[in-house]
C-alpha positions in Angstrom: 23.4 -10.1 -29.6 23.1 -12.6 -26.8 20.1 -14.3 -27.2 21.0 -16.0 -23.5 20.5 -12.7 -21.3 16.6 -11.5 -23.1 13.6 -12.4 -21.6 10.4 -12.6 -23.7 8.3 -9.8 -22.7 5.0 -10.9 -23.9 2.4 -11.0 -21.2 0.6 -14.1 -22.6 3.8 -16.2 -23.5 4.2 -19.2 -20.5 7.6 -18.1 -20.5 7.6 -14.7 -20.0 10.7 -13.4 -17.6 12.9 -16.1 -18.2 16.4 -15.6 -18.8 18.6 -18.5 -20.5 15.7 -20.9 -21.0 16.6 -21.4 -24.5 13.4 -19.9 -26.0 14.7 -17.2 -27.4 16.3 -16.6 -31.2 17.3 -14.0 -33.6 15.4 -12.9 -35.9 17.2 -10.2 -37.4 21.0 -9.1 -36.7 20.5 -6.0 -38.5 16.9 -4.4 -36.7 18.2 -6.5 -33.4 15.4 -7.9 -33.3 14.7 -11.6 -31.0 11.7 -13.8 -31.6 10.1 -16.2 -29.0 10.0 -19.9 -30.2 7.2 -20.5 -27.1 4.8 -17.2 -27.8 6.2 -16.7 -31.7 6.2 -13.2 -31.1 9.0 -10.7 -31.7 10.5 -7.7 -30.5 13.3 -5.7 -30.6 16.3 -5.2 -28.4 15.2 -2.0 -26.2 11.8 -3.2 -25.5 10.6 -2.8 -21.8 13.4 0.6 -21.8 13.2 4.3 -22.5 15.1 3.9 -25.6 12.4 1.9 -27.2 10.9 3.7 -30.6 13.4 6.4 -29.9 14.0 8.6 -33.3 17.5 10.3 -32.2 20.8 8.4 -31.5 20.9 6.4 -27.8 24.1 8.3 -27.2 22.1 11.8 -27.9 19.4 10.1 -25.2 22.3 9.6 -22.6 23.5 13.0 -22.7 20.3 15.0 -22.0 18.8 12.5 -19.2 22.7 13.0 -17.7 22.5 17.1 -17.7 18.7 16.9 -16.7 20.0 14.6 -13.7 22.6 17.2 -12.9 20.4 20.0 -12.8 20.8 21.5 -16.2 17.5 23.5 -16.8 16.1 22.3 -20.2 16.4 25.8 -21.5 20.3 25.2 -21.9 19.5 21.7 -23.5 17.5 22.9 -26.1 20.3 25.5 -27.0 22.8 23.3 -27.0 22.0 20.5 -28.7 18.8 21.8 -30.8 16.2 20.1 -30.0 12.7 21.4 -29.4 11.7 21.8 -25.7 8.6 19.3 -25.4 11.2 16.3 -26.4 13.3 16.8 -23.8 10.1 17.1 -21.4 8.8 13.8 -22.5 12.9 12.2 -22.5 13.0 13.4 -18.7 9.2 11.8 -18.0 10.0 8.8 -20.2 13.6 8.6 -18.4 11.8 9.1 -14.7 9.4 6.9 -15.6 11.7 3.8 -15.8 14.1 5.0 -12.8 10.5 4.8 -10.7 10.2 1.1 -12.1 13.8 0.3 -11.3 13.6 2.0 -8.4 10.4 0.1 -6.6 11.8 -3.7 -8.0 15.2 -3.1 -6.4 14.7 -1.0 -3.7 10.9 -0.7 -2.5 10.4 -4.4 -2.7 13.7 -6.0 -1.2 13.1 -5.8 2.4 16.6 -4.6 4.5 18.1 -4.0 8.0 17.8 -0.3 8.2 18.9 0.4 11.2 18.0 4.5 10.8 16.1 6.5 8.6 15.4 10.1 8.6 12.5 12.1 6.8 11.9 15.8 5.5 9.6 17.5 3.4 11.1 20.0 0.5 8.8 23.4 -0.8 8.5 23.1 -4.4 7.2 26.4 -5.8 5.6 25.7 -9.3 4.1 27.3 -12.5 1.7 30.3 -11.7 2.7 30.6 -7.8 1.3 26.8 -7.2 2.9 25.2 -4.4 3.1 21.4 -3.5 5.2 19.2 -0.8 8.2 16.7 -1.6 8.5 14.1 1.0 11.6 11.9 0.7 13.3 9.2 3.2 16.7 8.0 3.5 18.6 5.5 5.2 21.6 6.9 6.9 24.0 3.5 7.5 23.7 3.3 3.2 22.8 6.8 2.3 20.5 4.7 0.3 17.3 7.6 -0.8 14.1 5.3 0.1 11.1 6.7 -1.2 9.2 10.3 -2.4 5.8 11.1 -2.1 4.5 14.5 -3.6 1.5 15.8 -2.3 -0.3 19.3 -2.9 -0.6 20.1 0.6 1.5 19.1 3.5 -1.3 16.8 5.6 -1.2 13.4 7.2 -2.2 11.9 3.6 1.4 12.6 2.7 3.2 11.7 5.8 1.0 8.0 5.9 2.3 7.4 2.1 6.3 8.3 2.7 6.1 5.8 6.0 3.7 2.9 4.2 7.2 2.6 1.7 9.5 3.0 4.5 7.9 0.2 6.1 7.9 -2.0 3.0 11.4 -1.8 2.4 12.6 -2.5 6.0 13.0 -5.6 8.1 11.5 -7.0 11.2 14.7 -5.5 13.2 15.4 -3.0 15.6 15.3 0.5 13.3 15.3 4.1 14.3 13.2 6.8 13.3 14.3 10.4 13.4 12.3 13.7 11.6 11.5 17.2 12.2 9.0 18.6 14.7 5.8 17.6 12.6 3.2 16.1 14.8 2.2 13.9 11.8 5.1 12.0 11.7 4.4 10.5 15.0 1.1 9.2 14.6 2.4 7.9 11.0 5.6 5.5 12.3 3.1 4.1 14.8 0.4 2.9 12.2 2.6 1.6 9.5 4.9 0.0 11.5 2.3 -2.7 12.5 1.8 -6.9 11.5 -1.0 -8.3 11.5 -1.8 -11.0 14.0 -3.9 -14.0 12.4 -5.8 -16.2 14.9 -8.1 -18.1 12.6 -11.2 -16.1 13.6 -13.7 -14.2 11.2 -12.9 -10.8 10.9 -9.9 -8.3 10.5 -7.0 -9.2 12.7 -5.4 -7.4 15.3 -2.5 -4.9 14.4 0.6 -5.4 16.5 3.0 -3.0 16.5 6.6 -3.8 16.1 8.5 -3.6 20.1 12.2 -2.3 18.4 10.8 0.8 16.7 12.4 3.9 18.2 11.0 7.2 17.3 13.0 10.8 17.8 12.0 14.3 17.3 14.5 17.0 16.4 12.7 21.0 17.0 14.7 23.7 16.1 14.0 27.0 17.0 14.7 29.9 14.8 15.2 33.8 15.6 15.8 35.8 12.7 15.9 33.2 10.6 19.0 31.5 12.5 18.8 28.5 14.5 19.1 29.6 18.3 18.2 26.1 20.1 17.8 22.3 19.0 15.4 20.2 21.2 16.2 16.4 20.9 13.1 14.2 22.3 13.0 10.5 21.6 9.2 9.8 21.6 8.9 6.0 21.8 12.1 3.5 22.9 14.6 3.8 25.8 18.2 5.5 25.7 19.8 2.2 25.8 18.4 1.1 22.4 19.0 4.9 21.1 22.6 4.4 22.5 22.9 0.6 20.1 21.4 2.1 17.0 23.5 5.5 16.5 27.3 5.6 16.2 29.8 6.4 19.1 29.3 10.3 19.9 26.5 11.0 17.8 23.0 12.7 18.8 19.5 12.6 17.4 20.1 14.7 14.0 18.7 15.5 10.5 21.4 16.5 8.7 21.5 13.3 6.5 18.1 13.9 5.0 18.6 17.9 5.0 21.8 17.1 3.2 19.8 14.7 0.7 17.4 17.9 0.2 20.4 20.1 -0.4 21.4 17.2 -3.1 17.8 17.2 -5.0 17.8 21.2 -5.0 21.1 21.6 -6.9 20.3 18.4 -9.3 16.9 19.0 -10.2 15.9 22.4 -11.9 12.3 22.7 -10.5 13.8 22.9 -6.8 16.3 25.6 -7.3 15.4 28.6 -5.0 14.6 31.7 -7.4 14.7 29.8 -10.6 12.8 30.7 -13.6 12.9 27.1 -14.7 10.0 25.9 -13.1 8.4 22.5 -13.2 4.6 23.0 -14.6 3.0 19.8 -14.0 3.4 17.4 -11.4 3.8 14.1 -13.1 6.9 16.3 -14.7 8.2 16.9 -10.9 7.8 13.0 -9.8 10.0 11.9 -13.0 12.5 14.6 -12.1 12.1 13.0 -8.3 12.7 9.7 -9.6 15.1 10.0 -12.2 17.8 12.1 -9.4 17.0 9.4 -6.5 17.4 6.8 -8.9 20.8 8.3 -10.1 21.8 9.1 -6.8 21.6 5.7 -5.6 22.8 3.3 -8.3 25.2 6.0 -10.3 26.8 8.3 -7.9 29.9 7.6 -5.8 29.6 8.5 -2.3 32.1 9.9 -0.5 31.5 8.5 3.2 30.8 5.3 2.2 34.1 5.1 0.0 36.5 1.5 1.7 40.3 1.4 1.7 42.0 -1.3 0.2 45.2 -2.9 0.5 44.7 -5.1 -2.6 46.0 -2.9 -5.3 47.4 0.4 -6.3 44.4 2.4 -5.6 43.7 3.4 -1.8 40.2 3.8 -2.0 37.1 2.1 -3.8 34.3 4.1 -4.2 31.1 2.8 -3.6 27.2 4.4 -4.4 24.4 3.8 -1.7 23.0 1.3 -3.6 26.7 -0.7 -3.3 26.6 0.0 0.3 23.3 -1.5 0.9 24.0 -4.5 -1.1 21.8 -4.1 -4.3 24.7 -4.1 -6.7 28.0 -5.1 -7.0 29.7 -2.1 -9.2 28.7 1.3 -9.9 26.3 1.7 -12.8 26.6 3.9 -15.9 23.8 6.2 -17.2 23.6 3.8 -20.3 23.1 0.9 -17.9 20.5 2.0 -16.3 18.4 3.2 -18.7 18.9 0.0 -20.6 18.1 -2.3 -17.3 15.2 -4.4 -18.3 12.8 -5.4 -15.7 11.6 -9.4 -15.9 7.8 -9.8 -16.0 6.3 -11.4 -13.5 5.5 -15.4 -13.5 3.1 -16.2 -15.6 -0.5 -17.2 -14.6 -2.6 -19.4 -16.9 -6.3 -17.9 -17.8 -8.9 -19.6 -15.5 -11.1 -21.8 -17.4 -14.8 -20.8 -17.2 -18.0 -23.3 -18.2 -18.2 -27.1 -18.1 -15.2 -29.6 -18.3 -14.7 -30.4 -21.7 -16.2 -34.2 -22.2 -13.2 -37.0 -23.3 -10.4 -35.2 -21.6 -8.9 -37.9 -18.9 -9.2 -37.0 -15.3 -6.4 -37.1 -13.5 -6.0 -40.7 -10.7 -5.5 -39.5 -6.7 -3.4 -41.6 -4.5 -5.0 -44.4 -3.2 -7.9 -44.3 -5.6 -8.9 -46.6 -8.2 -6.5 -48.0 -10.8 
């Protein structure tokens, strides 16, 4: 126990979030349990993590969020390793929970140069023939997976959320965006990628929309259920800056993101096409969305973004999307990320409300009187 890499994580303690600020002790070796010397609180070593009040071993924990992230239906789970159905439901939502935490600190939050990102929506087919709409992003340079949205019907409400986080993750650079034929898509790029524009007057300001935003189309057209044509229309920029963004040889596409699709549907057993394993609620299906993008990114080498080196024996080092894009520096184990803490945020002291209490000093301003 290193009592120089825990944070406190009480909400009311001034030095919540801090890491090596020498507030924080053992208590007890044995229960690995730290106390606060600033709050006087305690708490234990897997507070803020799914393994917190957990009843079965950590290692037992690591197993069945890996199989559930590799599309093992919870069926084969339960049969395995004998547990009863409903705790591996609420291990997948606990475990999907804190990927989605992770996953908007880290990624949602830390602005990047995209450069290009391509969207797609996936067909879930649910419990008792319901049906509702995965929308998912990703940035092609990284193969970094950007956001999800699920939505019970495919309408501009679900578009406008996917491209609101796409636009808070990305930078104020030139960035290309390529989907699929729906209209919806459009309209969405062109009113999230907007600043505001403050002039100091009453009322809301004007939105201006970014000038390096390019916006492509791909329409296929099917016969037979086989692709016969692909249109390629780039709605908004010029073929110069279409010509900068893309690699050498390369065309408006969505393979990435229909790749990324093909990825989700063999990891996660709610998305497998004539499956009786199906999801039966939908905050179950967003912690399955979570927990595999989360996975994906931080825990799984990728093949085309793996580096040669000349360094050592090895010729190549493998590197996940979230190595690619800069967020870490080695590729994470399950047990790591499940056991990544998130820091608070700083902490804010309680306004004061009434009078001034009478006898307290006020404090002297420059220049006034001694």
């Amino acid at each position: 126990m290193n009592p120089q890499t825990v944070f406190c994580p009480n909400p009311a303690c001034p030095s919540r979030g801090q890491i090596g600020a020498g507030n924080i002790g053992i208590k007890s070796q044995k229960e690995r349990r730290y106390t606060c010397k600033r709050c006087g609180k305690s708490f234990t070593e897997t507070t803020g993590t799914p393994l917190f009040a957990l009843k079965k071993r950590d290692q037992l924990f690591f197993w069945v969020v890996t199989l559930l992230s590799k599309g093992c239906p919870p069926e084969a789970i339960v049969a395995a390793f004998g547990l009863d159905i409903r705790t591996v439901l609420a291990w997948q939502v606990k475990a999907g929970g804190h990927c989605q935490r992770v996953h908007h600190a880290l990624v949602e939050e830390q602005a990047r140069d995209l450069s290009q990102v391509q969207a797609d929506e996936v067909r879930v087919k649910m419990y008792k023939r319901l049906i509702v709409w995965m929308a998912m992003a990703i940035c092609v340079p990284t193969r970094l997976w950007l956001a999800g949205e699920i939505s019970p019907k495919r309408d501009k409400c679900l578009i406008q959320k996917l491209t609101d986080k796409v636009k808070s993750c990305a930078l104020f650079a030139p960035i290309l965006l390529v989907t699929d034929g729906l209209a919806a898509y459009v309209s969405a790029w062109r009113r999230s990628f907007r600043t505001p524009v403050w002039t100091g007057k009453k009322g809301r300001p004007a939105l201006r929309a970014w000038p390096q935003v390019l916006i492509g189309v791909v329409v296929k057209r099917y016969e037979s259920k086989h692709v016969v044509d692909v249109e390629q229309r780039l709605v908004q920029g010029t073929k110069q800056q279409q010509d900068a963004l893309l690699p050498a040889g390369q065309q408006l596409n969505t393979a990435y993101i229909e790749r990324l699709n093909a990825t989700f549907r063999a990891c996660l057993f709610a998305l497998v096409r004539r499956s009786r394993a199906l999801a039966h609620q939908v905050p179950t299906l967003q912690a399955g969305m979570y927990l595999i993008g989360t996975v994906y990114n931080f825990c799984t080498p990728h093949k085309s973004l793996r580096q040669e080196r000349a360094d050592s024996g090895r010729k190549w080092r493998l590197r996940t999307p979230a190595m690619a894009a800069g967020i870490t520096n080695h590729c994470w184990s399950m047990a790591e990320l499940m056991t990544y803490r998130l820091p608070s945020p700083p902490y804010v002291p309680p306004k004061r409300r009434g009078r001034k209490p009478k006898g307290v000093p006020q404090p002297i301003m420059a220049g006034g009187p001694a």
